[in-house]
ZALUMNU-962093 format. One record per atom (N, C-alpha, C): residue number from 1; residue in three letters; x, y, z. Coordinates in Angstrom, 2 decimals. Example, Ala and Ser with C-alpha at 12.3 -4.5 7.8 and 13.67 -1.06 7.14 Angstrom:
BEGIN
<node 1, "Ala", <13.19, -5.69, 7.80>>
<node 1, "Ala", <12.30, -4.50, 7.80>>
<node 1, "Ala", <13.20, -3.30, 7.80>>
<node 2, "Ser", <12.85, -2.25, 7.08>>
<node 2, "Ser", <13.67, -1.06, 7.14>>
<node 2, "Ser", <12.90, 0.03, 7.87>>
This chain:
BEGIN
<node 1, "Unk", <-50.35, -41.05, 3.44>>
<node 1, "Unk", <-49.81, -41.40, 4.75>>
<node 1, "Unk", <-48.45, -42.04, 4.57>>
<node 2, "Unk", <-47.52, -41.77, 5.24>>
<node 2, "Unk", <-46.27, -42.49, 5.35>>
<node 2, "Unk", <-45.25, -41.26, 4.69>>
<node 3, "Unk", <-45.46, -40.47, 4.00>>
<node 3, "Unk", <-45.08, -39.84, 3.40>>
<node 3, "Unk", <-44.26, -38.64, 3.70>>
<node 4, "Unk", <-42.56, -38.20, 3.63>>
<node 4, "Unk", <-42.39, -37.05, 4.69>>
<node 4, "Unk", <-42.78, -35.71, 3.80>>
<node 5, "Unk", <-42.46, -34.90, 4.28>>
<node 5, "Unk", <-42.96, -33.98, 3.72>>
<node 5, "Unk", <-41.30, -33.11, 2.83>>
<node 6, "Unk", <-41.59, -32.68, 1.83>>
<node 6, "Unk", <-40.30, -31.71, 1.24>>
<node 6, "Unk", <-39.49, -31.19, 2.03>>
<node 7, "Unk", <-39.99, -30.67, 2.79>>
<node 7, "Unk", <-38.93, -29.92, 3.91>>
<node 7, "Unk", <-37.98, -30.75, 4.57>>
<node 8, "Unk", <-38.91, -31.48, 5.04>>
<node 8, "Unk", <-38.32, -32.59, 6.23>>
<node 8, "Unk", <-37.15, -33.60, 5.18>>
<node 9, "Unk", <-37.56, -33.84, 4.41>>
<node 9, "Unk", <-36.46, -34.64, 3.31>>
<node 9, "Unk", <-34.98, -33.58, 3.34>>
<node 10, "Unk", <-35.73, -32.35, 2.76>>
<node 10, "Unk", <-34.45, -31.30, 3.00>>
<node 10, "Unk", <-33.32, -31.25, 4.12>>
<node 11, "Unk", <-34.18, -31.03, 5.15>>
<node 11, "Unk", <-33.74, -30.70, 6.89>>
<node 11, "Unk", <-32.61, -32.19, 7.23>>
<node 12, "Unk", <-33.67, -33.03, 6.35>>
<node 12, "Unk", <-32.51, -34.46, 6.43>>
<node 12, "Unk", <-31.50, -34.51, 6.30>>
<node 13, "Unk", <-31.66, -34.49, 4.64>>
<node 13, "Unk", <-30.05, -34.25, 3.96>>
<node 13, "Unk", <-29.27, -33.43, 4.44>>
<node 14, "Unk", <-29.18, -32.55, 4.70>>
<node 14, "Unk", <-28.48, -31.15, 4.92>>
<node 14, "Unk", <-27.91, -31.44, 6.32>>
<node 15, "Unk", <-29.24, -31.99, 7.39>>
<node 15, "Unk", <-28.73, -31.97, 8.57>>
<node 15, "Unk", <-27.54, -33.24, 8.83>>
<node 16, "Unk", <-28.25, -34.44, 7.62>>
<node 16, "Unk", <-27.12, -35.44, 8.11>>
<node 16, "Unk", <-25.72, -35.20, 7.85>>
<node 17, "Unk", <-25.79, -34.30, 6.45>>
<node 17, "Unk", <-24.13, -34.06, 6.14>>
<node 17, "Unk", <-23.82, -33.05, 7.11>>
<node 18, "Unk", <-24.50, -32.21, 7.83>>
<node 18, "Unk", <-23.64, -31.44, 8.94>>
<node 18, "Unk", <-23.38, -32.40, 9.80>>
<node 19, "Unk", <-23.77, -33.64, 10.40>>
<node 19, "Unk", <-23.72, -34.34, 11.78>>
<node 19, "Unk", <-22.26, -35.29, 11.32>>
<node 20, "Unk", <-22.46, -35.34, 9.86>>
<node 20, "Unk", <-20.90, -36.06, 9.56>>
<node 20, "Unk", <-19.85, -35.61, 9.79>>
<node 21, "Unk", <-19.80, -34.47, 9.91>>
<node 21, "Unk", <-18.74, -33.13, 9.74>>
<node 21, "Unk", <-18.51, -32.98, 11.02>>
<node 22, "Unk", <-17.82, -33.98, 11.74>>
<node 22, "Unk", <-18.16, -33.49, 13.49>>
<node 22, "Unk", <-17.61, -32.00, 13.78>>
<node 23, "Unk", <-16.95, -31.98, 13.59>>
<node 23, "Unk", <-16.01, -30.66, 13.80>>
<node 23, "Unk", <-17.35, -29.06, 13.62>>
<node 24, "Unk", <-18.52, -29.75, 13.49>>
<node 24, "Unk", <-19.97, -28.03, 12.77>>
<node 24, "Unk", <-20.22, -28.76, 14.49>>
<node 25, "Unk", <-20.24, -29.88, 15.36>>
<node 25, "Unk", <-20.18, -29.93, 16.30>>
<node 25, "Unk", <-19.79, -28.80, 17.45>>
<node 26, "Unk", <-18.45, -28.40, 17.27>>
<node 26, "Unk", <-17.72, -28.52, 18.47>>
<node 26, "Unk", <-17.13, -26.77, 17.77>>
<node 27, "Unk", <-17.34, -26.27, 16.51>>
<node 27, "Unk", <-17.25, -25.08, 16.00>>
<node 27, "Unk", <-18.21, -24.32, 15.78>>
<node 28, "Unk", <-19.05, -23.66, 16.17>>
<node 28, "Unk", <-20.25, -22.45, 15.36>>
<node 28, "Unk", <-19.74, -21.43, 15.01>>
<node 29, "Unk", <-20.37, -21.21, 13.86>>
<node 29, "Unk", <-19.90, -19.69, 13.28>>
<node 29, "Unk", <-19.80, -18.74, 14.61>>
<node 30, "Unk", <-19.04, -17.54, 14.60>>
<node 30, "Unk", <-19.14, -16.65, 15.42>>
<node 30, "Unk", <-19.88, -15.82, 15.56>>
<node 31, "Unk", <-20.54, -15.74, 14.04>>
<node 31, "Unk", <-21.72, -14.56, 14.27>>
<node 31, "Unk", <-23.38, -15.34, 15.01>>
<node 32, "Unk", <-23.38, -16.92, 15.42>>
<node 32, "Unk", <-24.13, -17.05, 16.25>>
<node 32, "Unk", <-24.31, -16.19, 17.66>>
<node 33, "Unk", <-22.71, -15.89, 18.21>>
<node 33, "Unk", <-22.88, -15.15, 19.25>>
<node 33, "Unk", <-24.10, -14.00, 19.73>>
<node 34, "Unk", <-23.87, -13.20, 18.69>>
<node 34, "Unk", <-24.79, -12.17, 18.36>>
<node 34, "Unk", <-26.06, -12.22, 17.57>>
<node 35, "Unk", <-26.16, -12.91, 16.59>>
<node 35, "Unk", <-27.15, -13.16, 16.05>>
<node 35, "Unk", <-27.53, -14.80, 15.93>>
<node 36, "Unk", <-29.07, -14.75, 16.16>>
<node 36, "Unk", <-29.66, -16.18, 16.63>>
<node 36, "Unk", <-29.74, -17.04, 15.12>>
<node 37, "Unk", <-29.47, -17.95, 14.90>>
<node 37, "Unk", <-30.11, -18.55, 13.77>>
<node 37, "Unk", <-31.15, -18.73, 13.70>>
<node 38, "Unk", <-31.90, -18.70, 12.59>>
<node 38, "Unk", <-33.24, -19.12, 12.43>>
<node 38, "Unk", <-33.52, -19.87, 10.97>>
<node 39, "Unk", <-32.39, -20.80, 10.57>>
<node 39, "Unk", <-32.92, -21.96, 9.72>>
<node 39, "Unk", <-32.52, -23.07, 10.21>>
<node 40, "Unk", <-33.63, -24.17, 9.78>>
<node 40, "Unk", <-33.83, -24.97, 10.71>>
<node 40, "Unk", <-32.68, -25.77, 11.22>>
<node 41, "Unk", <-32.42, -26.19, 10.02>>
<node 41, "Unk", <-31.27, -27.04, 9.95>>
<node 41, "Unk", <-29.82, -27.11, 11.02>>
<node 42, "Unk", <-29.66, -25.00, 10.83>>
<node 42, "Unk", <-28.75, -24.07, 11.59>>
<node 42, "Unk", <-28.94, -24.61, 13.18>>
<node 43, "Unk", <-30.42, -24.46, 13.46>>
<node 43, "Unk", <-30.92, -24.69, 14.66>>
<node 43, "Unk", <-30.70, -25.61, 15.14>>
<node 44, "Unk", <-30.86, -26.88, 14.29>>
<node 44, "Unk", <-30.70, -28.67, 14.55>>
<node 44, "Unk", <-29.31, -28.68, 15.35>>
<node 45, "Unk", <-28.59, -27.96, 14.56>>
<node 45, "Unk", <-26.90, -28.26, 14.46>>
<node 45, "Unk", <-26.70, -27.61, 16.03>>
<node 46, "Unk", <-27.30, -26.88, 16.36>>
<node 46, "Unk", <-26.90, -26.07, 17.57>>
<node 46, "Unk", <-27.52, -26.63, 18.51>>
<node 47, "Unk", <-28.58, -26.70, 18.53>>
<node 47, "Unk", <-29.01, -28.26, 19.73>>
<node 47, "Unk", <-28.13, -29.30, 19.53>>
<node 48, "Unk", <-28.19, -29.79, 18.25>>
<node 48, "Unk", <-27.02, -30.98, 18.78>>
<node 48, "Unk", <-26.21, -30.83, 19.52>>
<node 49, "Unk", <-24.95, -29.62, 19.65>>
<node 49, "Unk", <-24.15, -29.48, 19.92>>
<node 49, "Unk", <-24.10, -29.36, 21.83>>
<node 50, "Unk", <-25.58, -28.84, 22.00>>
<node 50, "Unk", <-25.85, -28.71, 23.47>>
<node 50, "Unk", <-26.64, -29.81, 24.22>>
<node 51, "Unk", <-27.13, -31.07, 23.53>>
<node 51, "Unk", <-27.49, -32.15, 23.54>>
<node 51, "Unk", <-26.25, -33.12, 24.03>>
<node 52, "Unk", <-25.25, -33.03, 23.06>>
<node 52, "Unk", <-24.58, -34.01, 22.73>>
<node 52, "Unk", <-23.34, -33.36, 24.25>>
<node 53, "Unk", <-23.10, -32.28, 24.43>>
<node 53, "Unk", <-22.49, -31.89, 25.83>>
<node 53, "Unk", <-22.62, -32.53, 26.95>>
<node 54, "Unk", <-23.88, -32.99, 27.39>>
<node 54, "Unk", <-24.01, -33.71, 28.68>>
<node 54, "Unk", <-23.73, -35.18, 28.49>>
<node 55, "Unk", <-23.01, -36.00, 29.45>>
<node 55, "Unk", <-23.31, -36.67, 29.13>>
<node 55, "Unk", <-23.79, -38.15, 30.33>>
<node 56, "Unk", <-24.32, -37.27, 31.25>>
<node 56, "Unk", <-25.20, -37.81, 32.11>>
<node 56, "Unk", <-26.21, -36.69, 32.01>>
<node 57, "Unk", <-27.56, -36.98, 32.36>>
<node 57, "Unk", <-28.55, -36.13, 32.02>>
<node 57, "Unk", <-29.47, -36.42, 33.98>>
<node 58, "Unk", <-28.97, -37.45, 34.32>>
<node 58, "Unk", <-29.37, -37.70, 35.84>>
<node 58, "Unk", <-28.81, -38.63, 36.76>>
<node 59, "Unk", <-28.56, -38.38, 37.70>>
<node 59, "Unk", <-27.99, -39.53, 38.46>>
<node 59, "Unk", <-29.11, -41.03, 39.00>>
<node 60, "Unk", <-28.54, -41.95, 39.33>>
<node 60, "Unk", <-29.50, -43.09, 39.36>>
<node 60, "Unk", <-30.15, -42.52, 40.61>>
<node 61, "Unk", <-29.17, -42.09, 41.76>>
<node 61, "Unk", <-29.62, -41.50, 43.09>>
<node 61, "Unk", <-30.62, -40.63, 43.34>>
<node 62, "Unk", <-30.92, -39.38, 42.17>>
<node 62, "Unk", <-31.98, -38.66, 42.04>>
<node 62, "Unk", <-33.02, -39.59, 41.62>>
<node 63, "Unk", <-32.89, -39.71, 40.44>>
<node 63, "Unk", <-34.33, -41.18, 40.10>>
<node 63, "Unk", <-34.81, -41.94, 41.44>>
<node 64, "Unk", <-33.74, -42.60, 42.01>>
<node 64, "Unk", <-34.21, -43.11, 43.15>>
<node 64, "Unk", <-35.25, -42.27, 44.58>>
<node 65, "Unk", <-34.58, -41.23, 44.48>>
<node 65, "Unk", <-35.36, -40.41, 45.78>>
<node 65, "Unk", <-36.57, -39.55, 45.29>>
<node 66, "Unk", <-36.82, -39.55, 43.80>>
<node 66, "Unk", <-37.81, -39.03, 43.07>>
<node 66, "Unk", <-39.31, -39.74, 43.51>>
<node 67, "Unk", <-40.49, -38.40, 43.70>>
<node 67, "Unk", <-41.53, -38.95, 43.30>>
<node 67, "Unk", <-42.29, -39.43, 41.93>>
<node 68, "Unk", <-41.85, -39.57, 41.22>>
<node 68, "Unk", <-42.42, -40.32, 40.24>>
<node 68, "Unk", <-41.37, -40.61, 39.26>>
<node 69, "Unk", <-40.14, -40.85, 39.18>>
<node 69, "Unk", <-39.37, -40.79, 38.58>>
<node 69, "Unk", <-39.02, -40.39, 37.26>>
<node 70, "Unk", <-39.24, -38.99, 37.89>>
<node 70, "Unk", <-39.30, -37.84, 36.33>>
<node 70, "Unk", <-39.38, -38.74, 35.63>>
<node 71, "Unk", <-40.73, -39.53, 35.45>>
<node 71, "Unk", <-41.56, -39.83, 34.46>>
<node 71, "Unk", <-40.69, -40.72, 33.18>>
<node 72, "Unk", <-39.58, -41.32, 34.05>>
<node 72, "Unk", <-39.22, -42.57, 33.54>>
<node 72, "Unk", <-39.54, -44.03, 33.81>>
<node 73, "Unk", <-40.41, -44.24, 34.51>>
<node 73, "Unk", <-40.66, -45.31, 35.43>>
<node 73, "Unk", <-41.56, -46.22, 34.25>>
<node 74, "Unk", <-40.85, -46.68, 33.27>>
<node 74, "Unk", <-41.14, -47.45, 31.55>>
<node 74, "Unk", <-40.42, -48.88, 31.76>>
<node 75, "Unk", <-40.75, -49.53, 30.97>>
<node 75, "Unk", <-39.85, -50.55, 31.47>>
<node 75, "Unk", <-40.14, -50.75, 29.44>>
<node 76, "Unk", <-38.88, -51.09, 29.17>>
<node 76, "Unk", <-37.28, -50.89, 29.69>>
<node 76, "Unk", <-37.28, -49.19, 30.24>>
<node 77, "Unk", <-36.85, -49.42, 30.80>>
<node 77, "Unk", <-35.94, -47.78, 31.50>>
<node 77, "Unk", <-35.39, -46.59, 30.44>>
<node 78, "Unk", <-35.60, -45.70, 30.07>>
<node 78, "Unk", <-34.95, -44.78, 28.91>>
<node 78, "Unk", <-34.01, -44.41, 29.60>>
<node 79, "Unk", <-33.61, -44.71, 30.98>>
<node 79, "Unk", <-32.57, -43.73, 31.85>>
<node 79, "Unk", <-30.88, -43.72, 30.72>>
<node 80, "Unk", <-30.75, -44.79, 30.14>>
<node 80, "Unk", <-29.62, -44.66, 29.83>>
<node 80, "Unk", <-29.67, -44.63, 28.42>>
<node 81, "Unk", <-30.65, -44.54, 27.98>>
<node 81, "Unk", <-31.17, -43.91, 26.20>>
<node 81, "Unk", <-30.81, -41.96, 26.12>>
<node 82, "Unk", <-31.11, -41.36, 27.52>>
<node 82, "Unk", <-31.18, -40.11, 27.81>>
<node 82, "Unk", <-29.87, -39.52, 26.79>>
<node 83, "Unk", <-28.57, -39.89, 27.26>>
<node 83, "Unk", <-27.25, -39.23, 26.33>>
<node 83, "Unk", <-27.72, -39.37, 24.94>>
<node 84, "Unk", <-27.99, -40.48, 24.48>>
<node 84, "Unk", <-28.05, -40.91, 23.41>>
<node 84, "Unk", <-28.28, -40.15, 22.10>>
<node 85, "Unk", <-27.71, -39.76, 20.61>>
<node 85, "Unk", <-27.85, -38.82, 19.83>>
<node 85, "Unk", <-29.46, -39.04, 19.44>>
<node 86, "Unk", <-30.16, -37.80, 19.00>>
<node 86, "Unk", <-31.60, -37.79, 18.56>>
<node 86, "Unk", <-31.51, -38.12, 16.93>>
<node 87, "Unk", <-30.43, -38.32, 16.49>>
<node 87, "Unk", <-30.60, -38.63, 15.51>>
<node 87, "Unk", <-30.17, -37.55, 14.25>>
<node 88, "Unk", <-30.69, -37.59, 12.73>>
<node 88, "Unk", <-30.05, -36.30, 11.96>>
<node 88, "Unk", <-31.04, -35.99, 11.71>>
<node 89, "Unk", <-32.38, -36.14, 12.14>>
<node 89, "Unk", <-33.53, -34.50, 11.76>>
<node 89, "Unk", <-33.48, -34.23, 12.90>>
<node 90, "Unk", <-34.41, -32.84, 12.47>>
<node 90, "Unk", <-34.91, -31.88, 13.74>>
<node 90, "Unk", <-35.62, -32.42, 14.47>>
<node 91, "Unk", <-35.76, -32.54, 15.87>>
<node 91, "Unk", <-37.04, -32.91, 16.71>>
<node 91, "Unk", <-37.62, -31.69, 16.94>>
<node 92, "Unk", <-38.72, -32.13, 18.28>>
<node 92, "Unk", <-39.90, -31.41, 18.53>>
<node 92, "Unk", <-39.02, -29.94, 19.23>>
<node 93, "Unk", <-38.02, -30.60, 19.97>>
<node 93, "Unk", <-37.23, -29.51, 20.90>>
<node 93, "Unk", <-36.61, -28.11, 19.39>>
<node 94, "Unk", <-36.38, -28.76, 18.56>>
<node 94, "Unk", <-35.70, -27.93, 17.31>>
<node 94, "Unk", <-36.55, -27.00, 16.63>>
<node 95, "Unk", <-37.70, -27.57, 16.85>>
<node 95, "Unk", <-39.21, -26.77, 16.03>>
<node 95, "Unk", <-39.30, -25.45, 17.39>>
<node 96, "Unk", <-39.13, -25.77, 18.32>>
<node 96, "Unk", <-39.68, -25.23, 19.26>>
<node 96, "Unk", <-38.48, -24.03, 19.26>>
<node 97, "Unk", <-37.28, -24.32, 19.20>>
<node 97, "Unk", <-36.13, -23.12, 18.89>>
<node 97, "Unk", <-36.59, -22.53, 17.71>>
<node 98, "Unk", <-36.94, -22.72, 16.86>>
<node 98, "Unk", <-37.20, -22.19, 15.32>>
<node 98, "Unk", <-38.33, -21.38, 15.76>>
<node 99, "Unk", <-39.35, -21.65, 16.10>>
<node 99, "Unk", <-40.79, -21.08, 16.64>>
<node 99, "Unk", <-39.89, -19.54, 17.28>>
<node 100, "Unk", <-39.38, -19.82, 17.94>>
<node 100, "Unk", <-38.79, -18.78, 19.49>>
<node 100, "Unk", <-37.42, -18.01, 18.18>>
<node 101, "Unk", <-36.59, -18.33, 17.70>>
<node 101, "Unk", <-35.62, -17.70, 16.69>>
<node 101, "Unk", <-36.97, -16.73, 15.70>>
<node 102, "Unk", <-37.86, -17.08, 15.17>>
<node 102, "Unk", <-38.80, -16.44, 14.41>>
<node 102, "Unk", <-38.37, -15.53, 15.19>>
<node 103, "Unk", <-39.07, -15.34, 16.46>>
<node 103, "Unk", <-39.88, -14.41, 17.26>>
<node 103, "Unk", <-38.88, -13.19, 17.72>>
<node 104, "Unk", <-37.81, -13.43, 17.94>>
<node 104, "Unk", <-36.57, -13.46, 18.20>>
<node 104, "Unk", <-35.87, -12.13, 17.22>>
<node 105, "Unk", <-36.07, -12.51, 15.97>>
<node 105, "Unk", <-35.96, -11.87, 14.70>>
<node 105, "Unk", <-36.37, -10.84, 14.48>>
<node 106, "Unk", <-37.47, -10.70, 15.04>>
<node 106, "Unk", <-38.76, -9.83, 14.55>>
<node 106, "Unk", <-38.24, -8.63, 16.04>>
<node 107, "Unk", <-37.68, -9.29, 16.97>>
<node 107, "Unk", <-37.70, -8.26, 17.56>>
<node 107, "Unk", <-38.39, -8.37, 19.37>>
<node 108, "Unk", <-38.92, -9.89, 19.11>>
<node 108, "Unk", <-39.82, -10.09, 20.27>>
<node 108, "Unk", <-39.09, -10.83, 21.70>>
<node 109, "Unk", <-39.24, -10.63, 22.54>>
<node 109, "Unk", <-38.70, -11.49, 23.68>>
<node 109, "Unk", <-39.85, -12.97, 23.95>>
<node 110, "Unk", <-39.01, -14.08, 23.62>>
<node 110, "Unk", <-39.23, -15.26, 24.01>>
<node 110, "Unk", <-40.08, -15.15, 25.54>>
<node 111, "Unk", <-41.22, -15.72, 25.77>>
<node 111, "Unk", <-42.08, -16.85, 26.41>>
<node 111, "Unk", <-41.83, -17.54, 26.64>>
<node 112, "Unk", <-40.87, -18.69, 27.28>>
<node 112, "Unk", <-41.08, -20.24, 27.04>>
<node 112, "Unk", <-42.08, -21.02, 28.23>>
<node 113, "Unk", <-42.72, -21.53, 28.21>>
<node 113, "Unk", <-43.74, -22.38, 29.14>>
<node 113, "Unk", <-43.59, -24.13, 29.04>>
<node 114, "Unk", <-42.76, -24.61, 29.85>>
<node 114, "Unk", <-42.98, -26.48, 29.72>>
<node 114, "Unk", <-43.04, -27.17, 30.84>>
<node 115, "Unk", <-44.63, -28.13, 30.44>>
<node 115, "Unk", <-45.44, -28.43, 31.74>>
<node 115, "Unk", <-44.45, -29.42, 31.33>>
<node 116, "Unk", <-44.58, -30.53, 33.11>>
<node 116, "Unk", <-43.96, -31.65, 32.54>>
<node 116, "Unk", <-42.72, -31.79, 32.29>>
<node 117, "Unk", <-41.34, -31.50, 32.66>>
<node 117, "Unk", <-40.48, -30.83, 32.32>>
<node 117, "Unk", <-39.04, -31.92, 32.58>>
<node 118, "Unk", <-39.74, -33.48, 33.16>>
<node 118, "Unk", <-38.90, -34.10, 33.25>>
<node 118, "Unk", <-37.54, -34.24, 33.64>>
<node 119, "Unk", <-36.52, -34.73, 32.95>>
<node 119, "Unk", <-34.97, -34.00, 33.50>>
<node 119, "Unk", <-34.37, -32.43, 33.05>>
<node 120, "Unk", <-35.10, -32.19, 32.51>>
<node 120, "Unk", <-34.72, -30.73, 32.07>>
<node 120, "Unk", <-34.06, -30.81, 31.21>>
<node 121, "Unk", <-34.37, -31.82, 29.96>>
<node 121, "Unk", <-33.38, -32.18, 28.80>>
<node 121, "Unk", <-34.27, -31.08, 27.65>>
<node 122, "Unk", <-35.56, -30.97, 27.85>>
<node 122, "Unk", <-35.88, -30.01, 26.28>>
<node 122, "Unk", <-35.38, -28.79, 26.82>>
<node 123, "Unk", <-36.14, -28.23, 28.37>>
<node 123, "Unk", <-35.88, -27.06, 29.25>>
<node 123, "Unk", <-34.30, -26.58, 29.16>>
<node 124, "Unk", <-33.51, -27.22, 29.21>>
<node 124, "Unk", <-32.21, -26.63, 29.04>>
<node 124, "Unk", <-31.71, -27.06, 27.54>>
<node 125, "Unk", <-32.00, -27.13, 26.45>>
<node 125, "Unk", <-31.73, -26.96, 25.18>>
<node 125, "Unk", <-32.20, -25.55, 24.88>>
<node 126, "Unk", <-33.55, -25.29, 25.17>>
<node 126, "Unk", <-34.10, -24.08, 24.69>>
<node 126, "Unk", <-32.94, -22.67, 25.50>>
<node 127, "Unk", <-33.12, -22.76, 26.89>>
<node 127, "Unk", <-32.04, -22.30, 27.75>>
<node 127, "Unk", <-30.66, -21.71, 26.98>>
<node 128, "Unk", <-30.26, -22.92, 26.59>>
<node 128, "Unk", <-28.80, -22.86, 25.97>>
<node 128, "Unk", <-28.87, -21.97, 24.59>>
<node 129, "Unk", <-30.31, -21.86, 23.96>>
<node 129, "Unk", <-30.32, -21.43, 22.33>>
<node 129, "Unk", <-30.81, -20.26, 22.57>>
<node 130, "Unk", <-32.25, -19.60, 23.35>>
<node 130, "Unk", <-33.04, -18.49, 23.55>>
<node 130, "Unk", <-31.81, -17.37, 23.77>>
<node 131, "Unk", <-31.51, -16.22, 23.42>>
<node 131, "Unk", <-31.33, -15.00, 24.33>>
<node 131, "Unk", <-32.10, -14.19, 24.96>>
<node 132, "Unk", <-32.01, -14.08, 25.97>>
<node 132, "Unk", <-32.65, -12.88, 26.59>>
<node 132, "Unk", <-34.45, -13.29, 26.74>>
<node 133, "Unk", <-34.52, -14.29, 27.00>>
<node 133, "Unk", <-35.89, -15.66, 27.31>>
<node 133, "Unk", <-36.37, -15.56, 28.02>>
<node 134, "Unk", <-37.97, -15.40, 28.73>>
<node 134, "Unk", <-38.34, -16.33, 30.22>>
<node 134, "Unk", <-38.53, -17.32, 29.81>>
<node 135, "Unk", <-37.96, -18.09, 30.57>>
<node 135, "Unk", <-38.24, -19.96, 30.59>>
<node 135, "Unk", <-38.71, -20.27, 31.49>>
<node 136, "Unk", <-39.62, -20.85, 31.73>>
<node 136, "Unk", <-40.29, -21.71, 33.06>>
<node 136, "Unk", <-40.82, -23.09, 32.48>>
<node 137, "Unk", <-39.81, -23.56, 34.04>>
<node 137, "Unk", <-40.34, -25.20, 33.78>>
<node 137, "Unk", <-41.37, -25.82, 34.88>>
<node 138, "Unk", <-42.18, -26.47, 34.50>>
<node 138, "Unk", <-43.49, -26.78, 35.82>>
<node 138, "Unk", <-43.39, -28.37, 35.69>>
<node 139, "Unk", <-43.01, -28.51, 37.14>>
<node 139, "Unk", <-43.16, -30.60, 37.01>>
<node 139, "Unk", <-43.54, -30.66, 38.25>>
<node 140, "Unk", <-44.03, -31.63, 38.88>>
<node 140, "Unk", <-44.41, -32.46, 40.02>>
<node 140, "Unk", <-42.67, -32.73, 40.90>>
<node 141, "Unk", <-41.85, -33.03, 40.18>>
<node 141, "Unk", <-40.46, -33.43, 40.67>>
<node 141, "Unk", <-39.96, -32.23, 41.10>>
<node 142, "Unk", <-39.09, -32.00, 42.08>>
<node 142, "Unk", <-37.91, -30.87, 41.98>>
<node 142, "Unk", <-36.78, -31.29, 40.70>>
<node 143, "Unk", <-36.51, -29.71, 40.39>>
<node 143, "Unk", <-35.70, -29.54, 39.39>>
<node 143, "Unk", <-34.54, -30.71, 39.91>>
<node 144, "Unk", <-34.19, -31.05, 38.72>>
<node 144, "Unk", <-32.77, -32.32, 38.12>>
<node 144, "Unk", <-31.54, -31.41, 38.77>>
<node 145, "Unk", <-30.68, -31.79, 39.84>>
<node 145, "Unk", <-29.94, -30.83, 40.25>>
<node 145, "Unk", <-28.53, -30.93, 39.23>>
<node 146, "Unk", <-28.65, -31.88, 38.36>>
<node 146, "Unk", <-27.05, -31.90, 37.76>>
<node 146, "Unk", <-27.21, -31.05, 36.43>>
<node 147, "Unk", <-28.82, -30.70, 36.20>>
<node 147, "Unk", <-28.75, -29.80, 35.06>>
<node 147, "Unk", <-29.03, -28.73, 35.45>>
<node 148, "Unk", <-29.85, -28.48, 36.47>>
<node 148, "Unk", <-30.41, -26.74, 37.16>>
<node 148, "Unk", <-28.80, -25.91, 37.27>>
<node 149, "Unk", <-27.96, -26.89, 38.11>>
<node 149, "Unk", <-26.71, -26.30, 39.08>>
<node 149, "Unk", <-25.58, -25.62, 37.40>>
<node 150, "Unk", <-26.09, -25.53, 36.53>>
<node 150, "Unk", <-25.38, -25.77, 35.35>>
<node 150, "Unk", <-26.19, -24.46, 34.99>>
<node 151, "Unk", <-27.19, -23.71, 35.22>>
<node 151, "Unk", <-28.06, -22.07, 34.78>>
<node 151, "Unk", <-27.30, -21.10, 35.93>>
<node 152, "Unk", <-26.96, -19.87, 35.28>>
<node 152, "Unk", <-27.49, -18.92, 35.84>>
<node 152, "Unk", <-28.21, -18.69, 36.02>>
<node 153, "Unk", <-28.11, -17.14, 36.87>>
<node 153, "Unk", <-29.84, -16.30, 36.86>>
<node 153, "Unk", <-31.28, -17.28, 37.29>>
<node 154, "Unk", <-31.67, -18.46, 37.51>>
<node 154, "Unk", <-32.25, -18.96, 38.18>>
<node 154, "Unk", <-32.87, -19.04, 39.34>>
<node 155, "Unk", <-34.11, -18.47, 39.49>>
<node 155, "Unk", <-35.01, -18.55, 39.97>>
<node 155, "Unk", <-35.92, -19.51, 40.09>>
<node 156, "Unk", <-36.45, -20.25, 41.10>>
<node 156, "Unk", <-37.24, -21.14, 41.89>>
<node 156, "Unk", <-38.37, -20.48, 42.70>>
<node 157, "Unk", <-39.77, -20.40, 42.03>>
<node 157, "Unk", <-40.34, -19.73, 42.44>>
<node 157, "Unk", <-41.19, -20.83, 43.88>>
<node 158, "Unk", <-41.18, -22.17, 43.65>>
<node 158, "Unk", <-41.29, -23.28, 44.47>>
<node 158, "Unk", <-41.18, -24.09, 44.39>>
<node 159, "Unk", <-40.58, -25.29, 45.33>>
<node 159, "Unk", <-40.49, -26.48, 44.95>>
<node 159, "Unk", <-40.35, -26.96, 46.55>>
């Protein structure tokens, strides 16, 4: 117990010296265009880059008129943790691009399904990385309008 695993030590190193390098920020290779990455690390770097873009993720005014306040209603408040960098490993959102890049590879069209969907901070990472994706997001809230108004092609099947 306590222990990370080989990979994750890897994904570390690698990912922290890319996050030093701001400039793997704000540059991706060009052949991302066309072809998806699918190592992890690759992946990390490219969420960051669509992470680290916003840098309001909600207005206080939406929170306020919200029924449940997309599920920030914590005390302390994460509202203004939201910009904040995830750090230099992969998170759960990065596994979940890697999962979908596999699939991707092989030839398959992306699924995406996320209950719970909060401000639409994992929902529009995947968005920004998937090509050619269904994404559906399911929450109790209406969609976050400062991140929805930011998709094409969007569809609202109800709210």
């Amino acid at each position: 117990a306590g222990r990370s695993s080989p990979m994750l030590e890897h994904c570390q190193g690698i990912c922290s010296g890319r996050l030093a390098n701001s400039s793997h920020l704000t540059a991706l290779p060009v052949e991302w265009e066309t072809n998806t990455p699918t190592d992890l690390c690759d992946i990390w770097l490219f969420n960051q880059r669509t992470r680290s873009s916003i840098r309001h993720w909600i207005t206080a005014a939406t929170l306020a008129a919200s029924v449940h306040f997309y599920g920030l209603r914590v005390v302390p408040s994460p509202y203004h943790q939201l910009p904040r960098d995830v750090g230099s490993q992969p998170i759960q959102h990065d596994l979940v691009s890697h999962f979908g890049a596999r699939l991707q590879a092989l030839g398959t069209r992306v699924r995406y399904l996320e209950i719970g969907v909060s401000v639409l901070k994992g929902i529009h990472t995947q968005l920004q990385f998937f090509k050619g994706a269904s994404v559906t997001a399911l929450d109790l809230e209406d969609p976050n309008d400062i991140i929805e108004s930011q998709w094409r092609g969007r569809h609202v099947a109800a709210s």
